[in-house]
C-alpha positions in Angstrom: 15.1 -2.5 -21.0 13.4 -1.2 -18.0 13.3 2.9 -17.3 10.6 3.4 -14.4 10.2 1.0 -11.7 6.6 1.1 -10.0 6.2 0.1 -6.5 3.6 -1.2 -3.6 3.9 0.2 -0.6 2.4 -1.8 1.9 4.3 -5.1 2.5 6.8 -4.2 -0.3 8.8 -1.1 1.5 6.7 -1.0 4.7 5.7 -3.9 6.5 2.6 -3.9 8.4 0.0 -5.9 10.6 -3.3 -5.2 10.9 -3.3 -7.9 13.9 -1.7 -4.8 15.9 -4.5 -2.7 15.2 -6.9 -5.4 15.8 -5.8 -6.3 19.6 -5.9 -2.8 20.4 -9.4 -2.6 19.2 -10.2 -5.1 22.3 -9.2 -2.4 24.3 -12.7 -0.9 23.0 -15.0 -4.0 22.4 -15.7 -7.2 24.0 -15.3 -8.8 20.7 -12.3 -10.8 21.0 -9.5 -10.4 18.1 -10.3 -13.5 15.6 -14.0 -12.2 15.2 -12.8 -8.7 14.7 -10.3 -10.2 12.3 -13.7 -12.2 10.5 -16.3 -8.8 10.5 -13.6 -7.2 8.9 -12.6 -9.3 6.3 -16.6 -9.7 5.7 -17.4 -6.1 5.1 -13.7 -5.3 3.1 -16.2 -3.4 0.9 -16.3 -0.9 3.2 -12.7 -0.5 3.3 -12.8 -0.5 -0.5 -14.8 2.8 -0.5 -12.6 4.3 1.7 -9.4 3.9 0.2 -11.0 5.2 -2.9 -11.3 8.2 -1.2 -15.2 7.6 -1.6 -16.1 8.3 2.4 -14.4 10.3 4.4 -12.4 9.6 7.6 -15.2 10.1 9.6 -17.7 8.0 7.8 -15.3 5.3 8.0 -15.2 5.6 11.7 -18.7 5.6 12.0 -19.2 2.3 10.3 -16.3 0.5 11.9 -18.2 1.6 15.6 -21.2 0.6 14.5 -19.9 -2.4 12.8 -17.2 -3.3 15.9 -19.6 -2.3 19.2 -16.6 0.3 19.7 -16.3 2.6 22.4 -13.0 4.6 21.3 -13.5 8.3 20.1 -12.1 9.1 16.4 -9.1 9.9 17.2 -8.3 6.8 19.9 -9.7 4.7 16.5 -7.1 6.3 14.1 -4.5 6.1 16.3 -4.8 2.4 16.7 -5.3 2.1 13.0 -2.2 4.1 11.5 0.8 2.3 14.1 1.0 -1.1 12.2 3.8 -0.2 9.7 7.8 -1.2 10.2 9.9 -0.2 7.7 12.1 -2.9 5.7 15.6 -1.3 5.5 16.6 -3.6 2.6 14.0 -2.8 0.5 14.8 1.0 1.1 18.5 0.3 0.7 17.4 -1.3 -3.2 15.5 1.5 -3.8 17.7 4.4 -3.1 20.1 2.6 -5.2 18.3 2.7 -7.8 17.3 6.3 -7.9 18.5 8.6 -10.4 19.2 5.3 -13.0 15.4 4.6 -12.7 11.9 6.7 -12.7 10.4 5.8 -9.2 6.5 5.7 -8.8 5.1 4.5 -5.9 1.4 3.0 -6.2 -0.3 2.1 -3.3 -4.1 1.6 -2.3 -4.4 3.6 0.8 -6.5 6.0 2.4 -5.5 9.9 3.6 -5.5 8.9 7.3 -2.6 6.2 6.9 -0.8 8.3 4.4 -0.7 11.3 6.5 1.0 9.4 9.0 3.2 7.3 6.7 4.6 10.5 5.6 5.7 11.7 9.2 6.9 8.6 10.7 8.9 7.5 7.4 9.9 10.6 5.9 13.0 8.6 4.4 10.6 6.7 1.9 9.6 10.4 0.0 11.7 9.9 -2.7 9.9 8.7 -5.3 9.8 10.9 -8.5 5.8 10.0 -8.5 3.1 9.3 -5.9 -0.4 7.6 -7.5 -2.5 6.8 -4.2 -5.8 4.8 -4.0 -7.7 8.1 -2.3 -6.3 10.6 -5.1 -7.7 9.2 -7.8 -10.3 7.3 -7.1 -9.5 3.8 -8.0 -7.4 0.9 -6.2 -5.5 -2.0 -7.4 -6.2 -4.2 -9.5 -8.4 -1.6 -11.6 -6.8 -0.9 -15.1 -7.3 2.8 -14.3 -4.9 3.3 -11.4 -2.4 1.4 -13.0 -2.8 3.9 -16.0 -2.5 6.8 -14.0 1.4 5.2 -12.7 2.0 4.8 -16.4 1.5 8.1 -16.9 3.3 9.1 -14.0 6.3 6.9 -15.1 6.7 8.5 -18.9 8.0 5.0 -20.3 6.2 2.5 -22.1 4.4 -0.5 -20.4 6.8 -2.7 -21.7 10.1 -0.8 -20.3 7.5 0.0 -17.0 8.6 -3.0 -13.5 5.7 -3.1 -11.4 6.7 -4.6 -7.7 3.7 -5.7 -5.7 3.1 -8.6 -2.8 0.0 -9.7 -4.2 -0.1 -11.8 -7.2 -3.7 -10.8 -8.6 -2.3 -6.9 -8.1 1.2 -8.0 -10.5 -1.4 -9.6 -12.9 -3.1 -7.0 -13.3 0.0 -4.8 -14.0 1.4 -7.5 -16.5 -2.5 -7.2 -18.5 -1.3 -3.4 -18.6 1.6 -4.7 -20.8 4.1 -4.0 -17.6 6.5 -6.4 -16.4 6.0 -8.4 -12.6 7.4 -8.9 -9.4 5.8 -10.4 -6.7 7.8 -9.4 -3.5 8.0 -11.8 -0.7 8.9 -11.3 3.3 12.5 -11.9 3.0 13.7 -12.0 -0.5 16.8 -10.5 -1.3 15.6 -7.3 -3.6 18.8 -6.9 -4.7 19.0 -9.9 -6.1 15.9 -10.1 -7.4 15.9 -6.6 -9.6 19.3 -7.8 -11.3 17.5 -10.9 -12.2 14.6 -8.5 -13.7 17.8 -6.6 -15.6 18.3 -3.8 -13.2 21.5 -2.1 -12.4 21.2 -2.0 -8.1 
């Protein structure tokens, strides 16, 4: 029987598009938007570290200038990086429905600057009884260690423990933790899906 449900947040409860973020960057480079697309997928290392909470805001910055030929100041960079989220209603609708019947966590590899701003522009997804973030601790998906810390965070066995993620190699790695899976997909019906895991939603 399941008692905590752990959640993703990014393409699980909030959609988002880092294409937005990259045709803005244009706006600042002659590099056109596929080969910012391709440096940034080569050097994902780098966003790694910072969603570890390894560099700081700043040092991220630096490296994506350098990295990008970039002309925009810090904060015309972060405000192109942070506006690429939408929020998926029925997702939000599931969830809410299943508070107070189930221990929320929410466990999600991002970084202070994005969170921040999550947290303004969606204050309607703060509900969860738990928050493990990439930055906080240290660690990001699929490490054994974060999904430890959402364990913890949960109080209920692994077994009892649904992790709900849009990647498959981050649901593995919850279901090596002993925790059950769900791979979310761009229109599934969540409600649906959670009775089929044995939830009452």
């Amino acid at each position: 029987m399941i008692e905590t449900v752990i959640s993703d947040l990014g393409n699980v409860l909030l959609k988002f598009d880092n294409t937005v973020f990259f045709r803005e960057l244009t706006r600042y480079t002659a590099r056109p938007v596929e080969e910012i697309r391709t440096i940034t997928h080569s050097n994902l290392d780098l966003l790694t570290l910072y969603e570890k909470g390894a560099i700081s805001p700043h040092d991220f910055y630096r490296n994506a200038k350098d990295l990008l030929d970039l002309t925009a100041e810090y904060d015309e960079f972060f405000a192109a990086y942070v506006d690429v989220f939408s929020l998926v209603p029925s997702v939000l609708d599931a969830y809410r429905r299943l508070r107070g019947r189930y221990r929320m966590i929410l466990l999600s590899n991002t970084d202070i600057v994005r969170w921040t701003f999550i947290k303004s522009k969606f204050p309607e997804i703060l509900f969860f009884n738990g928050y493990v973030l990439s930055f906080d601790f240290g660690a990001t998906k699929p490490q054994p260690e974060i999904y430890l810390a959402a364990i913890r965070a949960g109080g209920s066995k692994p077994e009892a423990t649904l992790f709900i993620d849009d990647l498959p190699e981050n649901v593995a790695g919850a279901e090596r933790m002993g925790m059950k899976g769900l791979v979310h997909k761009d229109g599934d019906d969540v409600t649906a899906r959670l009775r089929a895991c044995g939830l009452d939603v």
